[in-house]
C-alpha positions as CSV (number, residue, x, y, z in Angstrom):
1,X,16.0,-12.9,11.1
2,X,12.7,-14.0,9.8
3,X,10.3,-12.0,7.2
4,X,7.5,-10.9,8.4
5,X,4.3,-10.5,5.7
6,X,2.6,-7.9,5.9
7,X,-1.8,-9.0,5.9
8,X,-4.5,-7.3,4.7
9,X,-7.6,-8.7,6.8
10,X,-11.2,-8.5,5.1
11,X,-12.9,-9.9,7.9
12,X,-16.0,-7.3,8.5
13,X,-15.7,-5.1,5.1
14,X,-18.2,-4.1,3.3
15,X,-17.8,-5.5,-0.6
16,X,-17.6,-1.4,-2.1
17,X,-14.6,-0.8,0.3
18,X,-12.6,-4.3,-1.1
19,X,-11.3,-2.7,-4.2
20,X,-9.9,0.1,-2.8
21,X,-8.6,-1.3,0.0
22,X,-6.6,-4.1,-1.9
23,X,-5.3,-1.2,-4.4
24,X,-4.1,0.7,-1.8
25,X,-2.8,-2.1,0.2
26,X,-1.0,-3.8,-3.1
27,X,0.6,-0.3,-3.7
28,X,1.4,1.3,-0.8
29,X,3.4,-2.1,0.5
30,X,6.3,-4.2,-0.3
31,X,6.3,-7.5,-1.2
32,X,5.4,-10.3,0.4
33,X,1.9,-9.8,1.4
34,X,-1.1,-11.5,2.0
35,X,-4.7,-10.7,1.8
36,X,-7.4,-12.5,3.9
37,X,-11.2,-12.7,2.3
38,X,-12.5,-15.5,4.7
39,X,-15.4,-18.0,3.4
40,X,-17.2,-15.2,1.2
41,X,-17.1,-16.0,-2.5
42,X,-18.0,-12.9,-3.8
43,X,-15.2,-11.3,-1.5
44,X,-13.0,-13.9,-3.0
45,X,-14.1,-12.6,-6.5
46,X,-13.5,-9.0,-5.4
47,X,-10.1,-9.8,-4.4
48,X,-8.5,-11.9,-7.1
49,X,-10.5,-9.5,-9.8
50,X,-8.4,-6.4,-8.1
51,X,-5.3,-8.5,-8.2
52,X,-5.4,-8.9,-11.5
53,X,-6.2,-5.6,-12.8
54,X,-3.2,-4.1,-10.6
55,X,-0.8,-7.2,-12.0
56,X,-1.9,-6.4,-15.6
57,X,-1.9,-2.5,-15.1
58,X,0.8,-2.1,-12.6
59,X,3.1,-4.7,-11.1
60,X,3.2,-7.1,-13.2
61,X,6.4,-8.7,-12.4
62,X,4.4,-9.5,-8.9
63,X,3.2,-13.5,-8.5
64,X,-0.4,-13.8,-7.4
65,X,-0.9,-17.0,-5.2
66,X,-4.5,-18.8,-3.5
67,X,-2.6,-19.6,-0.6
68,X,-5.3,-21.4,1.5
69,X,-9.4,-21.3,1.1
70,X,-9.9,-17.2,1.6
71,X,-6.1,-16.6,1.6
72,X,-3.8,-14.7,-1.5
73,X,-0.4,-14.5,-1.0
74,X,1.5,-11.7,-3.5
75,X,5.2,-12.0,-3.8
């Protein structure tokens, strides 16, 4: 039986929708998951600044991974 990760896929969304999304996303799911921000930087930014806050605030026995170039893996 293999694991299957749930992805969040940020291809197309507008930068005021990004922290929201990953919040809701982060919380709503179980672990493992994976978020995909593509080449953008300042989606990048978005993303691993909402990570953070929800590790710090909320979950912080999750682990917080740059997978690939665009790619965060949360297990």
């Amino acid at each position: 039986m293999t694991d299957t990760i749930k992805k969040l896929d940020l291809h197309g969304v507008r930068h005021h929708d990004v922290e929201r999304l990953v919040e809701n996303f982060v919380l709503l799911n179980e672990v493992p998951l994976e978020i995909i921000c593509g080449n953008s930087d300042r989606m990048q930014d978005l993303v691993e600044f909402k990570l953070s806050e929800l590790q710090h605030k909320h979950l912080r026995n999750i682990i917080i991974d740059r997978w690939d170039w665009g790619v965060f893996r949360i297990r």
